[in-house]
Structure formats: structure tokens, C-alpha cells
N, C-alpha and C positions, 0 to 999 in steps of 0.2 A: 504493500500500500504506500508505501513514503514515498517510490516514485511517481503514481500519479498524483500526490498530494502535493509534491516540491513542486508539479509541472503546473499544476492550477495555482498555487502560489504567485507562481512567475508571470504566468498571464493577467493576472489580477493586475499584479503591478506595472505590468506594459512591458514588460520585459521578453527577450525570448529564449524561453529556458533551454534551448538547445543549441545556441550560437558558439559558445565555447567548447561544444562537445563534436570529436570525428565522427567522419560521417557513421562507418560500422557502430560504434557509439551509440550516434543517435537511431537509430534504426532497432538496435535493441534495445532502447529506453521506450519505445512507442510500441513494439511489440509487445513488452513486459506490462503497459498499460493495457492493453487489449488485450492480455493474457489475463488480469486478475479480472475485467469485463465478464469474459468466456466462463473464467471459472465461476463466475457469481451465477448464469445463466446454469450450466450445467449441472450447479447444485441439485435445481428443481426437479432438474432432469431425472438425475440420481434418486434422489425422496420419492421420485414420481412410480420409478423403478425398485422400490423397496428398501434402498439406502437410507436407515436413519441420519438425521442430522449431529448425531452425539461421532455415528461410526467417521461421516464427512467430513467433521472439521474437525476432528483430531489426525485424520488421516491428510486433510492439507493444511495443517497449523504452519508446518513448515516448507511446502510446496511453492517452490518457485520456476519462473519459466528458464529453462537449461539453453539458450541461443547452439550451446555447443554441438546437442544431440539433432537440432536445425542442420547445422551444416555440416554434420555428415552424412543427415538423411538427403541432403539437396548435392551435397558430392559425392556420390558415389559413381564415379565412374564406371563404367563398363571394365570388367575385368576379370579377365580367362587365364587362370595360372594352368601352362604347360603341366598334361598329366602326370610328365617324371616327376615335376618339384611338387605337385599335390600330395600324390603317393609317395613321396617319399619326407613329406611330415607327418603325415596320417600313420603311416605305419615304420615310422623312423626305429633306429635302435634302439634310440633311449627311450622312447614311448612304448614299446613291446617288454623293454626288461623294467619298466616302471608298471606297466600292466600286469606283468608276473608278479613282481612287488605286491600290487592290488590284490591279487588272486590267495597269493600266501597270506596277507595281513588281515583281511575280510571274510577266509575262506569258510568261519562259522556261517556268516551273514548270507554270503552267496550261495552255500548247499540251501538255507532254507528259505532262500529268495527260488532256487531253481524247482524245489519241492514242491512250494507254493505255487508257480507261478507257471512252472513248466520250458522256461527259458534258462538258456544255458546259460555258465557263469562267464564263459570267457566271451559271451556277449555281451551280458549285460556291462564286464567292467569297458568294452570296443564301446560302447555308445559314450563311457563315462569319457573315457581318453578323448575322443573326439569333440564331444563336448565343451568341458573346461580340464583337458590336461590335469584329469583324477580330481578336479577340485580347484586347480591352481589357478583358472581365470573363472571365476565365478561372476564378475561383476561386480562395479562398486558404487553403481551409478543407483540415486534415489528411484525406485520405480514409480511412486506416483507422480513425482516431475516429469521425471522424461516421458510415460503415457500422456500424461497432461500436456505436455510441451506439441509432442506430435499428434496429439486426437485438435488440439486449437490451430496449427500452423501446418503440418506435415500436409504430407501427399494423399495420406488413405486415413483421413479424419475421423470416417463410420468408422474404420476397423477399430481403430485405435480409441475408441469413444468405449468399444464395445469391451477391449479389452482392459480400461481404465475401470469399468461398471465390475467386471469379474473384478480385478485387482481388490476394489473394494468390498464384493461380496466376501474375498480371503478375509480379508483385515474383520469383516465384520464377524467370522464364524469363530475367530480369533488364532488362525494357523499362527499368527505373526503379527508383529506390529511394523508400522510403519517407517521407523527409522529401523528395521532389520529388514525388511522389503526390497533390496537392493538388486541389481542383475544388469544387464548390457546395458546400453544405450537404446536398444531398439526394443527394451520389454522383456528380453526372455531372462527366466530366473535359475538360479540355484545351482547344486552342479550335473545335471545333466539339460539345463535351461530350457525349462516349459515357459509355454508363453501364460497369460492367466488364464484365457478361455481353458486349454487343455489342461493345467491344473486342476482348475473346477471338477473338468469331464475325471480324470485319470489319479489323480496322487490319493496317493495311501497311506494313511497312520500305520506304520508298521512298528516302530515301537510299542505304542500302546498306550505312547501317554496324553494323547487326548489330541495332538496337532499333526496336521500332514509337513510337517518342519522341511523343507528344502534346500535349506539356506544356513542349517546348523552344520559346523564341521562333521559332526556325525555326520554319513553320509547315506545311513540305513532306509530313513524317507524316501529321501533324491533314486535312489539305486531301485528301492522298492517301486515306488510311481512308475519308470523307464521299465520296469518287466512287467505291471499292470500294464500300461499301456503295450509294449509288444503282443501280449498274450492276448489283448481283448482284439487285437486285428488280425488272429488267427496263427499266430507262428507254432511252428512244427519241430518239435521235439526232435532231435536226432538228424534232421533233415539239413543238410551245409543250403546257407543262400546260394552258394554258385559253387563250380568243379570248375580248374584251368586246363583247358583243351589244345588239340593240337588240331589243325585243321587241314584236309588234303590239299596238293595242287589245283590249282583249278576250281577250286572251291564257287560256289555260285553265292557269295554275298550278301544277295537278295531275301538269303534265309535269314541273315543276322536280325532280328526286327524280334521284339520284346512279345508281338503279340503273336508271332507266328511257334506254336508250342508242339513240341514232339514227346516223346518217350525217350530216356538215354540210348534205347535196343535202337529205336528209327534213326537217332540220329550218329548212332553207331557204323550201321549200314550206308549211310552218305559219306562216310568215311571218318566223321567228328571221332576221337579218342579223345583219354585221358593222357595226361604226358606220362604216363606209364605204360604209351599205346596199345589199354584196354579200352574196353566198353566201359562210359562211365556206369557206375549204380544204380538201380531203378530208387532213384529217391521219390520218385515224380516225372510228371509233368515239369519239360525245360524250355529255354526260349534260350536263345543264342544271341549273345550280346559281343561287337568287338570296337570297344572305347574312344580305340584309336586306329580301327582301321586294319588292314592287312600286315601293317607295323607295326605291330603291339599285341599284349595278349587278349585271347580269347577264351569265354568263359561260358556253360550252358548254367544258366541262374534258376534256380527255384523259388516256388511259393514263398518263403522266407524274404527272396529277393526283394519281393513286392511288399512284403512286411517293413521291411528297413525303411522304405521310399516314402511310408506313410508318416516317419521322423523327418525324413527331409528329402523331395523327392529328385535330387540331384543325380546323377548317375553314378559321379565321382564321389558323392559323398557314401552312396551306398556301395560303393565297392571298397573304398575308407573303411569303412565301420566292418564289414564281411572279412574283407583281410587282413585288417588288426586282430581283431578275433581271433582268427586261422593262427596268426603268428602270436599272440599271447598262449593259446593253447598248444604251442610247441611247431606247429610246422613250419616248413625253410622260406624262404621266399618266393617271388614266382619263380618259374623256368623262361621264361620270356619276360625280357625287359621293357618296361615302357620307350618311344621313341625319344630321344633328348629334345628338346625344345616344340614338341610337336602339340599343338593344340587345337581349339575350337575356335574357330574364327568369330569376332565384333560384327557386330552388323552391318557396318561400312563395310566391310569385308566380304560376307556373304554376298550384299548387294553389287559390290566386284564383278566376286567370280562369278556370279549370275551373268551381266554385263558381257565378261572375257566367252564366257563357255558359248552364251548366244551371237556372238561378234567370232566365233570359231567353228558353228556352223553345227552348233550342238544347245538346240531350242532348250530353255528350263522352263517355257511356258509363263513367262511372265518374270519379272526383277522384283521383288518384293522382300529380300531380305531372310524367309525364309524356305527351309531346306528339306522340303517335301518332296513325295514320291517323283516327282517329274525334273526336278532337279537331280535328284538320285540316281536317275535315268540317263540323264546330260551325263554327268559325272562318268557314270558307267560306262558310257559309249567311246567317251574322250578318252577313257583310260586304254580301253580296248583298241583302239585304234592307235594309242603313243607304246602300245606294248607294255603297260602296267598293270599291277593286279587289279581288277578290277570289283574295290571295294565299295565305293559311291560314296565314300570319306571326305567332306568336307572339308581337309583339311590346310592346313598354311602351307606347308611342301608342295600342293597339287597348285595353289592359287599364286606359290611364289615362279612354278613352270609356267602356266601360264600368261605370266608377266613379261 
């Protein structure tokens, strides 16, 4: 309040309370007044929505607008880290022997998180790693500021409104209070970081002592929630998310697609192996994924796979989380190395090679930036014709030939 009170001050007297201030300055002095605005409106909102006013204003006694958590939400640049350097912090060596670490020091916790819950332990600890590094980046940022900050100024207001209303349903059931409410900058909490809505849906008092706690260095809560939720979206006991494959010559590519699902025996007989050059296991129903294309590995994913994607439904992040796993629970690394510097191309980029591929006499059906069946097509044909595998790989190698 003292800032829109000094500002009315100043105009009173003729003065203009913002002329000695820079510009950045004053731009967050006049957001911060149209922040406590928003917040007096949204009070209503909250009350209207079941929020007592006792739960409200103790929960923004100390809530102010964060400018900071602004301009990271408004810079985020577009940005594609090459698959090597991804996988290779996801499942680096010190995060796999700090994983172990996990497994040993937790390992009462985790048999009866996996008893319970039916999820393995060297998963459940792959979600924690991935997450906040066992605990180590949890966040320190106030969560009802920074919700508030971006439900009034951000990009996705509704979401953030909505997620702000949950925040306070926590604060009001009493999981927490609101100077212990801490997490990102962008809302998500504790250490395996739920945003509020999926708290609500998913965390578990697994202690016992009355709170779904997230945010305590104990990590029994946090750990227990991440295997509730696994389990409630169906994961399979005993079943790996993915097997790493070896793929015949000549391989037809067109198969790699998440929705087209075989049997490991069918996909046996097209030639897919394990790098054991067996038939993989009937764990299931697979679908043939390859990340990076003809240059890098390949992997037949299971129902599990799909389970992962519903934490985050990145490709890389699920294959992060699946192969930490793998290597916490003792296996080597891959057999096939990711390509060095090879990635996913920016949108400028796609719309490129879109540009190059149709100016080369290889139609994508339109320039639009994205990388559907008919571009895949393109792809495929040009490779075919310059004598390459022919993956329909998007990738910065194919778009730096073509330049």
C-alpha cells in the first residue's frame, strides 16, 4: 500500500511522483499499484469461491507483486538444448550415484511407498532427481506472490487465477502456511514440484500427521504424492517404460510414431531387436520412438511411457526420468550414443527448412512452422534421393545441408 499512497500524495501536491524515478523503475511502481487494485478485486472472487477472509489475508498479509517472476515469464526465449547435453544432466554420474545414495538412505520409505502404491522405487527416486536434484532446488520463491504476480500480469491469467484459488484452498485445509508455501517462480512446489491444482487432485499424508507436507525436508509427503499420482494414471508394475533397440538396415521410419503400437514378437519380425539382438519381452503393447532420428538411439516405449508424459509431457523429459531410473537401479548406459550437438529445431527454423525443402522441389504442403505428416514426407523423399537414411528427422544437420 505505501506505494500507491506516496503516488496520491505526490499528485495532490502537483508534483510528479515518478520524474526522478528510471524508467524500469517506474513501470514497476505503477504495476505494483494495479497489483494491490487486482488483489482487492480478486479477494471477492476468492470469498465468492469459498475462501474465507481470515484464510485471504493472512495468506497475502505479506504478498507483494515479484516484477522478477514478470520477466522471466515475458523472456523466455525459445530454447532447445541439444539431446546429448539434456541426457546427459538428466542422467549424469553424479545424479545416478546421488540416486543410489537416495535408494540406500530412504530405502525403508520407498519399499513401502512401492507396496503401497505399486511403483517402483528407482522411479519414484528418477522423478525426484529430475525434479529438484533429491530436494536441492526446491524453490525459494513466495508462492502466493509469484501466483498473484502472474494470475494479474502474466500471459495465462485464468490459469494462474485458478491455480492461486487451489494455493489457497492448501493454506486453508492447513497443509502449510504461507511463509512455508514456497517453490519456482512459475508455481510449482516442493520436491518433486506439483503445481496447486495437482496437489489438491494427488498428495498424500503419508506420514500420518494430519498434513500432505511437500515442502518439509522430510521428503516422505513429496515422494508419496509422485507415486499417488503415477499409480492413479495407471502404471505397471514390473513393466520398463521403454527397451533400447537396434534397428535393421533399411529400416522404414514411418513406423517410429508413438501411436502406431505393435507387440515386441511383430516388431521382432520387422527386424527391431534388443541390443542383445533378441526379441524384446512381451511386456506389452510398444510404439517405436527414435529422438533423434537415425542418429541416435532407439527405443520400443510402453504403457509406462505414457504414464511418465502425464508429469510432463516432453519426450526428453520422459526419457530423462525412464533412464535415470534404469541407471539408478544398476544398468550401464545406453549402447548408442546421442548425436553431439544435434537437436530440435526453433520455429524460425522449421519454417526454413519448410521454405528450403519446397524451393528443392520437395512440397511440405504449406510453410507453417510445423512438422506434420506431409513435411515428414518432404523430408523423407529428400533424404532418399541425397542417399540418406531416411528418417523424416527434422533435424539441424539435414537443415544445415540444405543451406
Amino acid at each position: 500500500m505505501f506505494v500507491a499512497k506516496s503516488i496520491a500524495l505526490s499528485l495532490f501536491l502537483g508534483l510528479n511522483p515518478m520524474s526522478n524515478v528510471a524508467p524500469t523503475e517506474r513501470i514497476i511502481q505503477v504495476q505494483a499499484n494495479g497489483f494491490e487494485n487486482w488483489v482487492a478485486n480478486f479477494r471477492n472472487r476468492a470469498l465468492r469461491q469459498g475462501i474465507s477472509s481470515r484464510t485471504f489475508d493472512a495468506a497475502f498479509a505479506n504478498a507483494r507483486y515479484l516484477p522478477e517472476t514478470i520477466q522471466k515469464d515475458r523472456n523466455q526465449a525459445e530454447f532447445i538444448k541439444p539431446m546429448s547435453d539434456y541426457m546427459g544432466t538428466a542422467a549424469s554420474d553424479a545424479r545416478v550415484s546421488n540416486g543410489r545414495d537416495m535408494m540406500r538412505v530412504h530405502a525403508r520409505l520407498l519399499a513401502r511407498l512401492e507396496a503401497t502404491y505399486g511403483v517402483e522405487a528407482h522411479i519414484i527416486v528418477a522423478f525426484w532427481g529430475m525434479e529438484s536434484n533429491y530436494g536441492q532446488r526446491r524453490g525459494d520463491v513466495p508462492l502466493i506472490s509469484t501466483l498473484a504476480t502472474l494470475a494479474f500480469d502474466g500471459r495465462r491469467g485464468r490459469f494462474f487465477e485458478a491455480q492461486l484459488i487451489s494455493a489457497l484452498k492448501i493454506l486453508r485445509r492447513g497443509d502449510t502456511s504461507a511463509s512455508r508455501m514456497t517453490g519456482s517462480w512459475a508455481g510449482a512446489m516442493g520436491h518433486t514440484q506439483f503445481i496447486p491444482t495437482s496437489y489438491e487432485a494427488y498428495a498424500v499424508d503419508f506420514t500420518g500427521d494430519g498434513r500432505r507436507d511437500i515442502w518439509s525436508d522430510d521428503p516422505s509427503d513429496a515422494l508419496a504424492s509422485t507415486a499417488a499420482y503415477v499409480s492413479r494414471f495407471g502404471w505397471r508394475k514390473g513393466q520398463p517404460w521403454g527397451v533400447e533397440v537396434r534397428l535393421p538396415q533399411g529400416f522404414d521410419f514411418d513406423r517410429s510414431n508413438r501411436a502406431a503400437k505393435m507387440s515386441p514378437a511383430q516388431w521382432g519380425r520387422l527386424g527391431v531387436r534388443g541390443t542383445d539382438g533378441r526379441v524384446v519381452p512381451n511386456y506389452g503393447e510398444a510404439a517405436l520412438i527414435t529422438p533423434t532420428g537415425a542418429h541416435g538411439p532407439a527405443f520400443l516405449v510402453f504403457r509406462n511411457f505414457d504414464v511418465i508424459s502425464r508429469y510432463n509431457n516432453a519426450e526428453a523429459y520422459v526419457v530423462g526420468v525412464g533412464h535415470l531410473g534404469d541407471r539408478i537401479r544398476g544398468m550401464g548406459p545406453l549402447q548408442i550414443g546421442w548425436p553431439q550437438g544435434e537437436r530440435d529445431l526453433f520455429r524460425a527454423e522449421r519454417i526454413e527448412l519448410q521454405q528450403r525443402l519446397t524451393a528443392a522441389g520437395f512440397a511440405t504442403a504449406g510453410v507453417d512452422g510445423k512438422i506434420g505428416p506431409a513435411t515428414r514426407r518432404a523430408i523423407r523423399a529428400y533424404q532418399q534421393a541425397a542417399g540418406l537414411p531416411a528418417d523424416g528427422f527434422a533435424s539441424l544437420s539435414l537443415l544445415q545441408r540444405l543451406r
